[in-house]
N, C-alpha and C positions, 0 to 999 in steps of 0.2 A: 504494500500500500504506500503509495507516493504520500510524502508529507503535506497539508495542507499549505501553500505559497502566503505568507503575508507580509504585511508591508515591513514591519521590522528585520524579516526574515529576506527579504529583497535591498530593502536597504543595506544590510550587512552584507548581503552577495557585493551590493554595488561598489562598496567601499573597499571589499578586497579587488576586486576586479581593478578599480581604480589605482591601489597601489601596485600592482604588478605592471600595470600597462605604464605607470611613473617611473619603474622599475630601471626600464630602456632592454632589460635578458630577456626580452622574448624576441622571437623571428617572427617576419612581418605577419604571415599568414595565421600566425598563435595571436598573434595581438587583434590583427584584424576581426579572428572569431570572440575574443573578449571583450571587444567594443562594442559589437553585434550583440553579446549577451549584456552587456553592462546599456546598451539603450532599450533593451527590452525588460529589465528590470526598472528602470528610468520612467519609461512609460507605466509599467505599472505600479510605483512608488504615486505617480503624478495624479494617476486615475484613483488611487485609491480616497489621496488628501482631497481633489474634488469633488467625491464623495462625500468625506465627512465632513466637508464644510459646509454641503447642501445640507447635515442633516442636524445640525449645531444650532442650537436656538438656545436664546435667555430669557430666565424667568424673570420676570420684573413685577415688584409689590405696586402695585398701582394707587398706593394710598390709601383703599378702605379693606385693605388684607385680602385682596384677589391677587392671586398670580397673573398675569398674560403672559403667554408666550410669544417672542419675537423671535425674527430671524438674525441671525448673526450679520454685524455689521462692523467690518474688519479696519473700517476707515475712521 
């Protein structure tokens, strides 16, 4: 059973990929396939945070002890 892929689990891929490819000891076509997998963990790092930004909302006391829920506003 393949391990479930997630985003912590991709990011740490990325960031060894990253230092080996800063390395300069790999041959072209070794590097060339770790940049390939280091942008497809990239991509999936990226999809994931868009993700949970869509799903990030704040509770906010509105004054007479009601909660609202807002949506995340990063600015």
């Amino acid at each position: 059973m393949a391990k479930k892929k997630t985003f912590e689990s991709s990011l740490e891929e990325l960031e060894l990929i990253v230092k080996e490819l800063e390395s300069g000891n790999l041959p072209l076509e070794d590097a060339i396939k770790k940049f390939e997998s280091g942008m497809k963990c990239s991509r999936f790092c990226l999809e994931k945070l868009d993700e949970i930004e869509n799903k990030i909302t704040i509770l906010i006391n509105d004054g007479n002890g009601n909660l609202q829920e807002k949506p995340f506003d990063n600015e």
